[in-house]
TORVEXKOL-125462 format. One record per residue (C-alpha): z, y, x; residue in one letter. Coordinates in steps of 0.25 Angstrom, whole numbers, padded with zeros to 4 digits, always signed. Layout:
// residues N
ZYXA/...
This chain:
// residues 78
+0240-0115+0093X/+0226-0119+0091X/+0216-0111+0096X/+0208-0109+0083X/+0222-0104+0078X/+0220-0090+0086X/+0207-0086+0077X/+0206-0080+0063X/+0204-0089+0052X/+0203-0083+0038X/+0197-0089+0024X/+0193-0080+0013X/+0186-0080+0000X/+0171-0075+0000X/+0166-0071-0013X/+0151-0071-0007X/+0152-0085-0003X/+0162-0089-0016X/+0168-0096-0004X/+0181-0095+0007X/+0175-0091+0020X/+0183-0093+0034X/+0182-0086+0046X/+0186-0083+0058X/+0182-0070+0065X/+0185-0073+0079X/+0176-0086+0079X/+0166-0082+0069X/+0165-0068+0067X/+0152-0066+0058X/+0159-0072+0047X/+0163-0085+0037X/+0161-0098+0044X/+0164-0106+0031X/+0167-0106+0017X/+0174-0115+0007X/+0179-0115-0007X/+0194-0115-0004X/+0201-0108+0007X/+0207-0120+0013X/+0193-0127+0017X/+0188-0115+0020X/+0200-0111+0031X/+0199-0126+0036X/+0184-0127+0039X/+0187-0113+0046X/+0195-0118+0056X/+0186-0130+0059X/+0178-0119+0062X/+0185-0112+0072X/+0190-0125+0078X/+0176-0129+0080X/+0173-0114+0086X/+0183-0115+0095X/+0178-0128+0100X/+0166-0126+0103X/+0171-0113+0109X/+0178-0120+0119X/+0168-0131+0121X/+0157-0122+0126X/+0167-0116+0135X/+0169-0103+0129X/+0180-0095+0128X/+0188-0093+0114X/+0185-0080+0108X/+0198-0072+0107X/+0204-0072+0094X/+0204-0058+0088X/+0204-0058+0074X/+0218-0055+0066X/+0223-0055+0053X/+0226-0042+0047X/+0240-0046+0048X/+0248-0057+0054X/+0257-0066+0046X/+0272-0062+0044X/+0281-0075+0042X/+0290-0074+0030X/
């Protein structure tokens, strides 16, 4: 498992921006960090963004934060 795996990634449509928004609350908690016209560009400059957070996390020396954030639900295999 890749560490950016452990947090929270989710896309959804903003009607304000007329645009997808990501986010990921654990590494950016006051909000969006970018937006797209499709779901799919939007999920993938998202997780070049937690990959860069987590980066320069560790390249300062800090500690990861914990990831804390959960969806509502958990995937049930069919």
């Amino acid at each position: 498992m890749k560490p950016e795996d452990a947090y929270l990634k989710f896309v959804q449509w903003s009607d304000e921006d007329r645009l997808y928004v990501g986010f990921c609350p654990d590494l950016f908690p006051w909000g969006g960090i970018c937006h797209a016209v499709n779901e799919e560009d939007a999920y993938r400059d998202l997780c070049v963004h937690v990959r860069d957070e987590l980066v320069q996390i560790c390249e300062e020396g800090r500690t990861l934060p914990k990831p804390q954030t959960r969806p509502m639900r958990e995937a049930v295999p069919a």
